[in-house]
C-alpha positions as CSV (number, residue, x, y, z in Angstrom):
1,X,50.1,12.9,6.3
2,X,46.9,13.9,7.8
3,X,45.7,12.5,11.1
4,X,41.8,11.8,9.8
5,X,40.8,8.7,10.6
6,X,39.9,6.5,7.8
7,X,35.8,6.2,6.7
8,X,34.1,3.6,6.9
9,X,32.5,2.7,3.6
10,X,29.9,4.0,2.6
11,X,26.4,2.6,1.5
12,X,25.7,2.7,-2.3
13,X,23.1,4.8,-3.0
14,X,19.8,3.4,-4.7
15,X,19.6,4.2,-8.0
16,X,17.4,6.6,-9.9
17,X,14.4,4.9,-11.8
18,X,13.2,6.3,-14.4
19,X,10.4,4.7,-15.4
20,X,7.3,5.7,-16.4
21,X,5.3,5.7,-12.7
22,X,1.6,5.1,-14.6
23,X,3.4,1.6,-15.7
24,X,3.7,1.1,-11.7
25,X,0.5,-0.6,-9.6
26,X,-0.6,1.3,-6.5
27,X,-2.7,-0.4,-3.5
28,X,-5.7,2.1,-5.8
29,X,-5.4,-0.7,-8.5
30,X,-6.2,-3.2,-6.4
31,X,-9.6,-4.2,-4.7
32,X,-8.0,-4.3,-0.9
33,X,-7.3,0.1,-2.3
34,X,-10.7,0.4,-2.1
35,X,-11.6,-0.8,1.2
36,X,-12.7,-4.6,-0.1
37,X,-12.5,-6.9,2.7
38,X,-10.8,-10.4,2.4
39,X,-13.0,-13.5,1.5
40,X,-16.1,-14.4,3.6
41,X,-19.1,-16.4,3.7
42,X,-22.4,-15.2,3.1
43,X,-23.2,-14.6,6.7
44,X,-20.4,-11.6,7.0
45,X,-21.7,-10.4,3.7
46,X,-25.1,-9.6,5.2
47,X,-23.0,-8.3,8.3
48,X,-21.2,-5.7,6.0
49,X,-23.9,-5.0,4.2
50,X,-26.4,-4.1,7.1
51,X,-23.4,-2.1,8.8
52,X,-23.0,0.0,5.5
53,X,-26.4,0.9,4.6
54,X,-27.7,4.9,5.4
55,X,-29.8,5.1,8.1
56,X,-33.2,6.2,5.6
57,X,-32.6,2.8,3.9
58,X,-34.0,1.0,7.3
Protein backbone atom coordinates (compact mmCIF):
# COMPACT_ATOMS: atom_id res chain seq x y z
CA UNK A 1 0.00 0.00 0.00
CA UNK A 2 2.00 2.84 -1.02
CA UNK A 3 0.94 6.46 -0.47
CA UNK A 4 1.97 7.72 -4.31
CA UNK A 5 -0.59 9.50 -5.67
CA UNK A 6 -2.06 8.11 -8.80
CA UNK A 7 -0.64 9.67 -12.47
CA UNK A 8 -2.35 11.23 -14.52
CA UNK A 9 -2.32 9.59 -17.95
CA UNK A 10 -0.01 10.12 -19.97
CA UNK A 11 0.14 11.49 -23.63
CA UNK A 12 0.84 8.79 -26.32
CA UNK A 13 3.79 9.31 -27.89
CA UNK A 14 3.94 10.06 -31.77
CA UNK A 15 5.06 7.46 -33.54
CA UNK A 16 8.22 6.81 -35.47
CA UNK A 17 8.03 7.27 -39.27
CA UNK A 18 10.00 5.62 -41.18
CA UNK A 19 9.66 6.69 -44.41
CA UNK A 20 11.88 7.56 -46.88
CA UNK A 21 12.33 11.63 -46.15
CA UNK A 22 13.37 12.31 -50.23
CA UNK A 23 9.54 10.99 -50.73
CA UNK A 24 8.66 14.16 -48.38
CA UNK A 25 8.15 17.88 -50.06
CA UNK A 26 10.06 20.72 -48.35
CA UNK A 27 9.07 24.68 -48.69
CA UNK A 28 12.77 24.08 -51.29
CA UNK A 29 10.25 22.24 -53.67
CA UNK A 30 8.09 24.82 -53.94
CA UNK A 31 8.31 28.28 -55.71
CA UNK A 32 7.38 30.39 -52.41
CA UNK A 33 11.17 28.15 -51.07
CA UNK A 34 12.82 30.22 -53.32
CA UNK A 35 11.75 33.49 -52.46
CA UNK A 36 8.86 33.76 -55.35
CA UNK A 37 6.37 36.31 -54.38
CA UNK A 38 2.57 35.67 -54.62
CA UNK A 39 0.66 36.72 -57.81
CA UNK A 40 0.81 40.38 -59.18
CA UNK A 41 0.12 42.45 -61.99
CA UNK A 42 2.62 43.72 -64.31
CA UNK A 43 3.13 46.92 -62.50
CA UNK A 44 4.77 45.14 -59.29
CA UNK A 45 6.69 42.96 -61.65
CA UNK A 46 8.57 46.00 -62.96
CA UNK A 47 8.70 47.09 -59.21
CA UNK A 48 10.60 43.72 -58.30
CA UNK A 49 12.44 43.73 -61.10
CA UNK A 50 13.99 47.33 -60.82
CA UNK A 51 14.55 46.63 -56.89
CA UNK A 52 16.57 43.36 -57.84
CA UNK A 53 18.75 44.48 -60.50
CA UNK A 54 22.83 45.18 -59.53
CA UNK A 55 23.70 48.54 -59.38
CA UNK A 56 26.21 48.22 -62.93
CA UNK A 57 23.00 47.15 -64.77
CA UNK A 58 21.60 50.99 -64.42
Amino acid sequence: MSSTPESEPRAPRPALVFDDPMDQQTSDDTDRGWGERPEGDSAADLKRFLDEKPPHHI
